[in-house]
C-alpha angles and dihedrals in degrees: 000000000000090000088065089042096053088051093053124092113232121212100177140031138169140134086285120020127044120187123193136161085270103034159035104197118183137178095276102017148025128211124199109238092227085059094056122084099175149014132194146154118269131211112193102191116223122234115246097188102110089046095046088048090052092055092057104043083046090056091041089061094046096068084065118077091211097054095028094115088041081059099047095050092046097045093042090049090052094054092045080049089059097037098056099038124108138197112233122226125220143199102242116193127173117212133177078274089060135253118335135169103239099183134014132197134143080235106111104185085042093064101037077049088057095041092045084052090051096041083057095045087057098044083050093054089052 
């Protein structure tokens, strides 16, 4: 089996994910090249509804003296919430098993990095 590793050309190596001309190989799987059709980056959207929600009942209780500072704290908390919150972005490859996210980071260039190696890996396998 190394004999068949040391042939193949790698396009992509790091602590967690190898690409070669055969294979994607990942911490928990690992995908034969000839099985995947296609390969993009991925957004998945976070939702911003508890911290919205936060922001209205925070400016509902402002409107009262006795929960004022209530109001102020939540909907403080809630745009903080918003502020600091960040969409993942994920690997997607269709197989012939359908669509998965192989990998997932809030890394954004890491993971174009990982899809530009896997879009090369397919051109090279013709």
């Amino acid at each position: 089996m190394e004999t068949n590793l040391q042939n193949e050309i790698t396009f992509y190596q790091d602590s967690q994910v190898t690409i070669t001309q055969a294979r994607f190989v990942t911490d928990s799987k690992t995908y034969a090249m000839r099985n995947i059709s296609s390969v993009h980056l991925f957004e998945i959207i976070k939702s911003k509804k508890l911290p919205i929600v936060m922001i209205i009942i925070g400016a509902a209780l402002l409107l009262s003296d006795d929960s004022r500072w209530i109001g102020i704290l939540l909907a403080a908390a809630g745009a903080l919430a918003i502020a600091l919150m960040k969409n993942d972005f994920a690997v997607r490859i269709s197989t012939n098993s359908g669509e998965a996210n192989s990998i997932v980071s809030k890394d954004r260039l890491y993971i174009q990095g990982i899809v530009d190696a896997l879009n090369e890996a397919i051109i090279h396998r013709g």
